[in-house]
N, C-alpha and C positions, 0 to 999 in steps of 0.2 A: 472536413474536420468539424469535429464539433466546438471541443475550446482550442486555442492558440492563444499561447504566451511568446511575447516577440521581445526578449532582450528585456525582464524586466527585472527591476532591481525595488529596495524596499530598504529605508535604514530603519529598522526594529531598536538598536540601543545606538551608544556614544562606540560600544566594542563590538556590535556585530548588526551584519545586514544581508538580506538574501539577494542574492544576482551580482549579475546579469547574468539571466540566466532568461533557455526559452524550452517550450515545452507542448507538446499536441497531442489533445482527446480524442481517437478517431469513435468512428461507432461501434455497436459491437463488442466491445474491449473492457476487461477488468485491468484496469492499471494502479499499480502500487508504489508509494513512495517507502525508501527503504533507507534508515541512517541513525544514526548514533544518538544520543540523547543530546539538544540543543545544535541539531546540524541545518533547521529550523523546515521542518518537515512540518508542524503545525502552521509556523505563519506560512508558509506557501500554500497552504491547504484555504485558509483564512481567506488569501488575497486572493486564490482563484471562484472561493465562495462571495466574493465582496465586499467581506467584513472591513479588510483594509484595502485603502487604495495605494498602488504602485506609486514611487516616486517619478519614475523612466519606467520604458517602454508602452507596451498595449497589448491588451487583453482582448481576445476578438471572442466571445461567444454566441455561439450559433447564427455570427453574421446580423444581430438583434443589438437594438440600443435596451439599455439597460430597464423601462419600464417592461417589455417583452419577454429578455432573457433571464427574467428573475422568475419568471413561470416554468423555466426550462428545470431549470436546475435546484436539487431538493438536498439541505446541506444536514447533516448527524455532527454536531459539534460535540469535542472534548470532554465536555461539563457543561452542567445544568444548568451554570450559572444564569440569573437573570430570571429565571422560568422560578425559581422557590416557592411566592408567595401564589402562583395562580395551581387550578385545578386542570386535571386535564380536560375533560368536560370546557373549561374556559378558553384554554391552550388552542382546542379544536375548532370552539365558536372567530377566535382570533381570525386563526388560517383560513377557516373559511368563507372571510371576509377580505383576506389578501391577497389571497390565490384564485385563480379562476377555476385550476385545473384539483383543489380539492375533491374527494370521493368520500361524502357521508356514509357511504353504504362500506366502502372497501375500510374505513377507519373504524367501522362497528366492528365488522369481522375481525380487525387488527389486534383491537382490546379484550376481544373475548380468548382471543388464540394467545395472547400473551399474559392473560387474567391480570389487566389493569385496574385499579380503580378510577371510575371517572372523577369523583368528589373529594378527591382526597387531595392536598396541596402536594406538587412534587418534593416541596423540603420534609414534608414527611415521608416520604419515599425513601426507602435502600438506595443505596449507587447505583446497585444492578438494575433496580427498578426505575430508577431515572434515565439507564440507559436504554432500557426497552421503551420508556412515554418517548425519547429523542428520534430511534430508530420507526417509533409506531405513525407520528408525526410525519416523518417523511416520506412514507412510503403508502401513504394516506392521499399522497399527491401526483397527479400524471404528471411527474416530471419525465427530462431525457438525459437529464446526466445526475446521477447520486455521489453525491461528497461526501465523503465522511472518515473520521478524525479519530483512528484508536476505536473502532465499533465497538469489540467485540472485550474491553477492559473494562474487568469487574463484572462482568456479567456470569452465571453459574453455565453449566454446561449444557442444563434441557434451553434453554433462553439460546446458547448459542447455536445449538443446532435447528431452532427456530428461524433464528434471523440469517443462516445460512440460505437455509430453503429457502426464504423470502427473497434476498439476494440474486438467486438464481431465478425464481419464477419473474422478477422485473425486468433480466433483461430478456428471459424467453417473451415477454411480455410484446417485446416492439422490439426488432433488430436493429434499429437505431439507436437504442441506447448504449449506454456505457458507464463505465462505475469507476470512481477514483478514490482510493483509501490510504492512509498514512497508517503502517503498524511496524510493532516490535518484535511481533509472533513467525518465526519461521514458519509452522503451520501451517498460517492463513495464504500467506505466498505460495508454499508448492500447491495448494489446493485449488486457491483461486486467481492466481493471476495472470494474463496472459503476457504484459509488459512490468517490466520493474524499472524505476528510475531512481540512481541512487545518490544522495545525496551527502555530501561533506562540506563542512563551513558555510553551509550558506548557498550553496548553487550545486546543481547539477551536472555531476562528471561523468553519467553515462546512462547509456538506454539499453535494456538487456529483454530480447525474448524471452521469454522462461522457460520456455521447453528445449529449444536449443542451447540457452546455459548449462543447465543440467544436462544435458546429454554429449554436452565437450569436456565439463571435469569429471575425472578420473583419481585414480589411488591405485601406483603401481608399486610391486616390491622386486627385488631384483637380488641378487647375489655379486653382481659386477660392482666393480670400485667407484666410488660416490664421484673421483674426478672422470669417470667414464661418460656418464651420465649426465652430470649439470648443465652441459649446455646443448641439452638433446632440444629441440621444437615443443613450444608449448610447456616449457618446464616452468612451475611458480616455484618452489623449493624443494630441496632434499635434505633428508636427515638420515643422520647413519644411525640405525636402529638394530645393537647384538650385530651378526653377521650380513643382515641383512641391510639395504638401503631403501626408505621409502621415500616414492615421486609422488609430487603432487602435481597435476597438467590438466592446463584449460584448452586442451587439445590433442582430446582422448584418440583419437584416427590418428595424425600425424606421429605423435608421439610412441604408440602403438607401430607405427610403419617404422619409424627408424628405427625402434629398436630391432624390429624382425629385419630388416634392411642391412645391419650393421652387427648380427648374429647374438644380440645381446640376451640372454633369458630373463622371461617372465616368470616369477613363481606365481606371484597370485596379481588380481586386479579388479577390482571394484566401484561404483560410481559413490560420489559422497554425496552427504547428506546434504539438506537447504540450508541447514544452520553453518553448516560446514564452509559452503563456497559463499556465504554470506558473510562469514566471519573474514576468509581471504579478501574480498572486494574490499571492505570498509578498512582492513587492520592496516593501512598505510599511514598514515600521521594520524591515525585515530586510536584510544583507548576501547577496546570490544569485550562486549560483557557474552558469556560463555552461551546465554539462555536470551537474551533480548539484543533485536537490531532496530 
């Protein structure tokens, strides 16, 4: 493993705190934090980057006491903050005075591909463009695990399919790496993730592979009577819909068998979308917005 979170908790206010909660980076792996606004997806991102430290528990990365494992790991934070008054030009001489594993040559090609200016103060920068000096910064760096917090917000669409690519050639880069990101974007999830862990209040209620989620829910419609049906395998809810009743099921095979088992007709049946079974996950004690998770 590369990071391991062991039971760790964090009190952020007087009314909310994250954990105890625990968590593992293997190699290899895009993983994605997924949850609500203020289910504290940023401080977890934070604590595992080192901004903050855990009240309880322990954070193991890469088996490294912390002047090592800060070379490992290359964090893309939220906002600019702090970075305003310097240039990037500046920003670069910085890192490459606190990292060992900076690449002058790989951070030139970075700036020209994303037509940065070097002399320019990031507060004079667009969001967007603050958020390409953040992403150019870190990938400027041979780390092995990339953090990062909302990437891809506020950035236009040629930039994001920039730092898509980029993304992907780091971890083709070394099979050891792995990449961990907090977003709201269904999108970015079916595209790139291969683990989701999703978050409510403050701690982590569950670990989901992504391709095997997606390929257990379902959207069935039926003609058979709504009480026939509700308590078939894998049912999440029914509605009666005109004549017809629609299932929703997080276990597309079972659910599928009993009805053919139990002679019940399919009319139609379809897999749902990311926004869709994302929206089921979270909507349990949470308010869920139609377009962001």
């Amino acid at each position: 493993m590369l990071i391991v979170c062991n039971q760790i908790e964090k009190k952020i206010s007087n009314e909310f705190k994250i954990g105890p909660l625990s968590l593992t980076i293997e190699p290899g792996t895009v993983n994605v934090l997924v949850g609500t606004n203020g289910s504290g997806k940023s401080s977890l991102i934070r604590t595992i980057a080192g901004l903050i430290q855990p009240d309880k528990g322990m954070i193991d990365r890469f088996n490294l006491l912390e002047e090592e494992w800060r070379e490992h790991l290359a964090f893309v934070p939220q906002s600019s903050k702090g970075f305003e008054k310097y240039t990037l030009q500046h920003l670069a001489s910085i890192h490459a005075v606190g990292f060992r594993g900076w690449d002058n040559e790989r951070f030139s090609k970075l700036v020209k591909r994303y037509n940065l200016p070097l002399n320019k103060t990031v507060g004079e920068m667009s969001g967007g463009m603050q958020r390409r000096v953040l992403v150019v910064l870190a990938l400027a760096r041979n780390s092995t695990v990339l953090i990062m917090d909302e990437p891809l917000a506020g950035v236009d669409m040629a930039a994001q399919e920039l730092m898509q690519e980029d993304w992907l050639a780091y971890l083709e880069g070394d099979p050891k790496r792995a990449i961990l990101f907090a977003t709201h974007v269904a999108d970015e999830i079916k595209d790139y993730a291969d683990y989701i862990f999703l978050m409510k209040r403050g701690s982590i209620v569950a670990r989901y592979e992504k391709d095997t989620l997606f390929r257990n829910y379902a959207r069935f419609w039926t003609n058979e009577q709504l009480e026939v049906v509700r308590n078939l395998t894998g049912i999440t809810y029914v509605i009666q819909r005109g004549p017809q009743v629609e299932i929703i099921s997080d276990n597309r095979s079972q659910t599928e068998s009993d009805m053919n088992r139990l002679g019940l007709e399919i009319t139609m049946k379809q897999s749902l979308k990311v926004a869709e079974i994302l929206r089921i996950l979270l909507k349990e004690g949470e308010e869920v917005n139609d377009t962001y998770y």
